[in-house]
N, C-alpha and C positions, 0 to 999 in steps of 0.2 A: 504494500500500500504506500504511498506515495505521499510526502506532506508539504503543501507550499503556505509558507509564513507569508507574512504581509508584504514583505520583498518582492518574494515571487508574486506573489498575484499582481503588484504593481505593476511590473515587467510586463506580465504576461496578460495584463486589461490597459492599454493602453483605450482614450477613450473613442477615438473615431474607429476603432476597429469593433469592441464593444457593443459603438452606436448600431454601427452594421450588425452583428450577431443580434440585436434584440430585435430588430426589424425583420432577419429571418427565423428567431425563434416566436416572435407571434403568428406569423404568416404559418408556422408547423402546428404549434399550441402544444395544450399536454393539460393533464387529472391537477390539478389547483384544489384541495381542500382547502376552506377555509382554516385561516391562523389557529391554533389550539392555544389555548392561557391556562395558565394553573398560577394559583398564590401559594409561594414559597413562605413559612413562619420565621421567623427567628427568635434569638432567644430575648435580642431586644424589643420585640416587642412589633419592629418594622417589618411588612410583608413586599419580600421581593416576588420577581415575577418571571416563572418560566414557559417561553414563548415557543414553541415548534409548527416550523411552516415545510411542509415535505409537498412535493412536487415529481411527476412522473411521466416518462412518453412511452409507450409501449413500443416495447423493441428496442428503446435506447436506455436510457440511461436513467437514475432515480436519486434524488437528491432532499438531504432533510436539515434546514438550518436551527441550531441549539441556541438562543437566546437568553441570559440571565439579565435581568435589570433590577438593579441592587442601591437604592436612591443613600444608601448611605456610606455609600465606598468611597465616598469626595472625604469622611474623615481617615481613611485611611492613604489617601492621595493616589487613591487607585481611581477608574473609568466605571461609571455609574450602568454603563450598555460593554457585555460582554458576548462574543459570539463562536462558533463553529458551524463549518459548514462540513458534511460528511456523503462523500460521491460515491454512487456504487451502480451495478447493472442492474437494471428494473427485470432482467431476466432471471437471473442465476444468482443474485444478491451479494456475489464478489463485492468488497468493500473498494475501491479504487485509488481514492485520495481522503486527507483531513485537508482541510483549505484555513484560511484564517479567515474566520467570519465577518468582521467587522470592515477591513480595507473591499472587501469581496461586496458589502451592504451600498458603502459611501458609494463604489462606484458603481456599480450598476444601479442606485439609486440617481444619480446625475445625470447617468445616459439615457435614462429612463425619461428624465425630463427633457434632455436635449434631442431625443427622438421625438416626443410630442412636438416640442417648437417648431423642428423640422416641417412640421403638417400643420402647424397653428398659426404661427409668428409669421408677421410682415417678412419675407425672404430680405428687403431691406432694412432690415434691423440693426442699427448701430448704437444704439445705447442699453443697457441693463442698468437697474437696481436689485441691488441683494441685499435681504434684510435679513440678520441674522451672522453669526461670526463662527457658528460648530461646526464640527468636525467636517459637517456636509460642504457649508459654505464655500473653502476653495474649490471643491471637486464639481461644484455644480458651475461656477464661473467657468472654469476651463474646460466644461463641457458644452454648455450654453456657444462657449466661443469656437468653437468645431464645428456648428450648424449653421450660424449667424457670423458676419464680418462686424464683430462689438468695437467699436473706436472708444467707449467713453462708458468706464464701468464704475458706479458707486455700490459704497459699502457702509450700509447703518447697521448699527446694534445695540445695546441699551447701557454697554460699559463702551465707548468710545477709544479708549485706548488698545482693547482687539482689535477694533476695525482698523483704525491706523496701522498694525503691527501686520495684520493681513492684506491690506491693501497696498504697504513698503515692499511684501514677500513679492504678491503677484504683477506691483508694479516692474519690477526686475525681470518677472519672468516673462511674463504675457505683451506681445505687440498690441498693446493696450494706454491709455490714459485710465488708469485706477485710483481710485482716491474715495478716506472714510469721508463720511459726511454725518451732519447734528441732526437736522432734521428732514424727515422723509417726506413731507406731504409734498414740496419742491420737486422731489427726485422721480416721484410716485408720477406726479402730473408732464414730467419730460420724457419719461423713458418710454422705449419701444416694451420692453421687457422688463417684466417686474416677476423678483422671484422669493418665496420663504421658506427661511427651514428653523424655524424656530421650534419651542416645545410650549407654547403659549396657550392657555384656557382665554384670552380674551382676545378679539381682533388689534391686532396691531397693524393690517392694511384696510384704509377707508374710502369705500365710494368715493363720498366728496372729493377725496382726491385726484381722481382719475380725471385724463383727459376725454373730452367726449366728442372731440371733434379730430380724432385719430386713432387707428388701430393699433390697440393694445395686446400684448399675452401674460397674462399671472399666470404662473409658477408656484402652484402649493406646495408642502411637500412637510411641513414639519410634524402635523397634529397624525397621529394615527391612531384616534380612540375616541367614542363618539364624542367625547367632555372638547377635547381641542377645536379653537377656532382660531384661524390665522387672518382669515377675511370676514368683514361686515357683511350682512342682510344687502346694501346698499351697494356692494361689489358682486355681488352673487345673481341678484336682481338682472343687472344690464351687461351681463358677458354672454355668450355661448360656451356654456359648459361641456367639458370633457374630464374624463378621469383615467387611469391606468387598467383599471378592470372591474365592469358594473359590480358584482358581487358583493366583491371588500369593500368599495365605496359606501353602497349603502350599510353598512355591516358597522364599520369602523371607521367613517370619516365624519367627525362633526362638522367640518363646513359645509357637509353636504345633506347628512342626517337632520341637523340641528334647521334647516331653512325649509327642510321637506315639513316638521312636526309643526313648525311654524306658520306651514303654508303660504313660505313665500315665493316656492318652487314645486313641482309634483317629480317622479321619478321619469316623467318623460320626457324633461325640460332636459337630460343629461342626452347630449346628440351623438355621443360614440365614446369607447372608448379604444386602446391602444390597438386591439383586433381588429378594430375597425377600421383603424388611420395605415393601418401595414396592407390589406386584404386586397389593393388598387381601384384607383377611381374615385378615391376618396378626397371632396371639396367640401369647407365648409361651408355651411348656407348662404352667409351671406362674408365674401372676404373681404367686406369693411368694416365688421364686425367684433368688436373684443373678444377675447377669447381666453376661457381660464381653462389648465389644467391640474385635476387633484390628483395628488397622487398616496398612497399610503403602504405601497408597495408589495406586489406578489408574491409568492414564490416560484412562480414561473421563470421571472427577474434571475433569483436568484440562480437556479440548475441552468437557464442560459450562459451565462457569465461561469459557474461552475464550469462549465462543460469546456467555452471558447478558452479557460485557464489551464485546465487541466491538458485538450489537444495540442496549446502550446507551452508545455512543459516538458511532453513527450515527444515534440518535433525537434527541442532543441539539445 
């Protein structure tokens, strides 16, 4: 059995390659049960949480991601989200690879969004805002900028001195103008592209903001539990919604759950999701139109990106 640490996976997910493997692993599909949750006890008293998303193509390959989320490992100066991912044949049940979970989440979580933009976004898209400064944060900028030619990327988040500290990193890197910024409703109203990955219960992106007299694309991506909301009632309202996979959306995304109960939306107001935008032929209704996509992540996601890590492992 085979094990690629975070290293490898880096290597071996670079992200326009990625973008392309998700685009042909939707167009394949494969068995998606929904997420499984269990609450872990402890002895203090706090209940962490373990999360398993297993995933399978008949005839190929079978993959199941191990999640601990443990909200009090910050005093121990450890990562609050811990993961593994474990590859094997959906035939014969051969174990294949241990992968590192976590670097394996970020990115195919980013490509995941920069495959939607690819179908969503003004193809002239030159500006982004990112709100939000974790772990996702870079991985989604330099995925975003794979699909889209970004001339002018800002960076909010609610401690200021990360933003700065991340937007020096990818100012260096990225043929980009990068730069943090104080406040968003500015950024929110100029950009082509607007994206979150926060862990926010309250909206921190507002209608009011938006511009309404240009097409826009949000970028969801932080909240994955019905409680989270990264956008207002009043951003939700006047975009053309899409999501990564009907099921989980309505299951576990509050910006999506939380507007249906409200009845500010119905489940038919959602016009596709990523099956849809892969399948060809696919325009949206109207391409002047805003456009938000939620994402909360599959495990489909995940055994693609498995799978393209693992064949280049074993090519090199």
């Amino acid at each position: 059995m085979k094990f690629l640490d975070r290293d490898k996976i880096a290597e071996f997910l670079p992200y326009q390659k990625l973008i392309d493997a998700l685009r042909r692993g939707f167009q394949e599909g494969g068995t998606v049960p929904l997420r499984h949750s269990h609450e872990v006890e402890t002895d203090g008293g706090t209940k962490n949480s373990l999360l398993l998303m297993p995933c399978w193509q008949r005839g190929g390959l079978l993959g199941i991601k191990l999640v601990m989320v443990c909200p009090d490992n910050h005093e121990k100066n450890l990562e609050s989200v811990s993961s593994t991912y474990v590859l094997m044949d959906a035939l014969t049940g051969e174990r294949l690879a241990l992968l590192d979970g976590d670097e394996l989440t970020v990115r195919r979580t980013a490509c995941a969004s920069a495959l939607a933009s690819s179908y969503l976004s003004d193809p002239a898209s030159g500006s982004m805002l990112m709100m939000g400064t974790g772990k996702l944060a870079p991985h989604l900028i330099r995925a975003h900028c794979k699909v889209r030619n970004l001339e002018n990327i800002y960076i909010w988040g609610r401690r200021n001195e990360k933003a700065k500290e991340l937007a020096e990193t990818l100012n260096d890197e990225l043929g980009a103008n990068v730069s943090a910024v104080g406040h968003p409703e500015k950024y929110a109203n100029m950009c082509d592209i607007i994206s979150c990955a926060t862990l926010t219960e309250k909206p921190i992106l507002k209608g009011v903001w938006l511009n309404k007299s240009k097409k826009q694309h949000i970028d969801l991506v932080g909240g994955y539990t019905p409680y989270m909301r990264e956008a207002d009632n009043d951003v939700i309202k006047t975009v053309k919604l899409f999501v990564d996979a009907r099921e989980g959306a309505f299951a576990e995304a509050g910006d999506i759950i939380k507007p249906i109960e409200q009845g500010i939306i119905t489940r038919d107001d959602i016009a596709g999701d990523l099956y849809d935008m892969v399948a060809g032929e696919f325009k949206p209704v109207d391409p002047q139109m805003s456009t938000l996509f939620k994402s909360v992540g599959t495990a489909l996601e995940d055994l693609i990106a498995a799978k393209l890590a693992f064949e280049q492992f074993n090519s090199n």
